[in-house]
Phi, psi and omega in degrees: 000130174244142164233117181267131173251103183061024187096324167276172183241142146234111218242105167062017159083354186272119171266348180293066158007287191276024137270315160291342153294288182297320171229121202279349189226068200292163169269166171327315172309295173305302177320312191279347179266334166291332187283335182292332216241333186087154186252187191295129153324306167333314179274009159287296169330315214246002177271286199303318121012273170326320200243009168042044155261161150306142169277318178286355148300303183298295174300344169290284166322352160238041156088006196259113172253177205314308199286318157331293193289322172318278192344274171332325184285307195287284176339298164110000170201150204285164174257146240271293179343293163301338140312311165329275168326274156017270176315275153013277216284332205280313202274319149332273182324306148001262179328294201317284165358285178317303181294320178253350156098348162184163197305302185281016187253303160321276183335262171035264163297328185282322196265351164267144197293124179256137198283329163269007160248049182042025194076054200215114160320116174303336205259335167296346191265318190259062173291340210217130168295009172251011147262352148316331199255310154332299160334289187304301206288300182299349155312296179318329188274338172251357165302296189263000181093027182250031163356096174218000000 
């Protein structure tokens, strides 16, 4: 599923602009090199867009603090770690997407409290991948209709 949003793609949940440009469906291989490699500042921007955050909520949530993200800001790029995280919440968003049929219905959800996630705002649980991963597996479960 692709959704263009503002000039950006959200392709498989990859927020990496020149990736999702140049390859509308990266492989696993293209991911790990972009991430590796640090992604674009921009495309921290262009996440905190998709999900209508404040950027400094979003750099909170992934873990960024404030005096970093200036640093990160200034540099013009992310540290593969920080990338990582990006992507993470870029591939969440995704999902989301896929599943509720558009980025502010996905936003939504991702920003509201969930009973399956023990009333915990999905984007705050998956500060971490196995809360990420948590995430995902309940996308799924309303995906096939197993809601809890």
């Amino acid at each position: 599923m692709k959704q263009r949003t503002k000039g950006r793609s959200v392709s498989h949940g990859l927020v990496a602009s020149h990736v999702a440009t140049e390859h509308p469906n990266p492989s696993p291989a293209q991911v790990v090199q972009v991430v590796q490699s640090g992604l674009d500042f921009g495309e921290l921007e262009a996440l905190q867009q998709q999900l209508d955050l404040p950027l400094d909520r979003l750099a909170a949530l992934l873990g960024l603090a404030r005096a970093t993200m200036h640093r990160r800001k200034a540099s013009g790029r992310l540290t593969s770690d920080e990338s990582d995280k990006v992507v993470r919440f870029a591939r969440l968003l995704g999902h989301a997407v896929h599943l509720f049929g558009s980025v502010e219905n996905a936003r939504r959800w991702l920003k509201a409290p969930q009973r399956g996630l023990g009333g915990a705002m999905p984007l705050e649980y998956a500060q971490t991948e196995a809360g990420a991963r948590e995430v995902e597996k309940l996308l799924g479960r309303i995906d096939y209709g197993v809601y809890s």
